[in-house]
N, C-alpha and C positions, 0 to 999 in steps of 0.2 A: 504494500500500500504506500502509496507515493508521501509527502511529508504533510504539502496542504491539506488531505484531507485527515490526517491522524490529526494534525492541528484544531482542525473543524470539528473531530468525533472528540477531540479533548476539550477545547471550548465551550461545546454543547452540554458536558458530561458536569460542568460547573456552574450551567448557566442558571438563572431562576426560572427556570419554565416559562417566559411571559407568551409563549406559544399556546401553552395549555387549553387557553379559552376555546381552540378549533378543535380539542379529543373531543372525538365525536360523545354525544350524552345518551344515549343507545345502540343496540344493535352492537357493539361490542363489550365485553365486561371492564370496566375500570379498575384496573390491578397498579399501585405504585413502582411494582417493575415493568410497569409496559409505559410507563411516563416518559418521554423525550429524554429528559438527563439521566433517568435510571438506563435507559436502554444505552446509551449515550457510554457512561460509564460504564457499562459489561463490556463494551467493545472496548474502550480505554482499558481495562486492565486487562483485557487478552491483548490487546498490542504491547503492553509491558509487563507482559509474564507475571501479573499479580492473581490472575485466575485460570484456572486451568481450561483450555475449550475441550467441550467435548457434547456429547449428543445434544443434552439438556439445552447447552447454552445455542446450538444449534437451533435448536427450537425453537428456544426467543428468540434470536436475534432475526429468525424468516416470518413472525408475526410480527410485522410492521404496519398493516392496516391503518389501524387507528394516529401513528406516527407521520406516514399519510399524510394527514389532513393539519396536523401542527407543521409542517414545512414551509405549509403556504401564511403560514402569521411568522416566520422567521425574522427576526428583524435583521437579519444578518443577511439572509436568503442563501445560507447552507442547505444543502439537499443532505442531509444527516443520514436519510432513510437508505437513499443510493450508497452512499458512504458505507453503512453497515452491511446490507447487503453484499458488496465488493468482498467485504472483508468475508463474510461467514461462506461467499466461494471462493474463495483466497486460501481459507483454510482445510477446506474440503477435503 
């Protein structure tokens, strides 16, 4: 993964959520690790060997759905979602 965008998933992974307001309010379950910076940081420490990847984390990081829809309130306009995705067939 190139450095801009580890930059980006580390950025995000500290950010206050001000994205939040677009997690959709239905139709998917509101879980605190499907939040933009919690997803954010899972990939932040599998880029720096603080967590281990494996099935699990595989899992989350391809239910990006509801992450989606926070990208478009980015005030940055990081595409975090593509970013993580990358990463979790990066690691494949």
């Amino acid at each position: 993964m190139d450095k801009t965008k580890a930059d980006e998933i580390r950025f995000c992974a500290f950010c206050p959520n001000l994205c939040r307001t677009n997690y959709p309010t239905s139709g998917i379950p509101q879980r605190e690790y499907m939040a933009p910076s919690a997803l954010s940081y899972i990939g932040y420490a599998v880029l720096n060997d603080l967590l281990k990847y494996d099935d699990e984390i595989l899992d989350v990081l391809n239910k990006l759905e509801a992450f989606d829809e926070c990208k478009k309130a980015c005030l940055y306009g990081y595409d975090i979602p593509s970013h993580l995705r990358a990463l979790a067939s990066d690691l494949k």
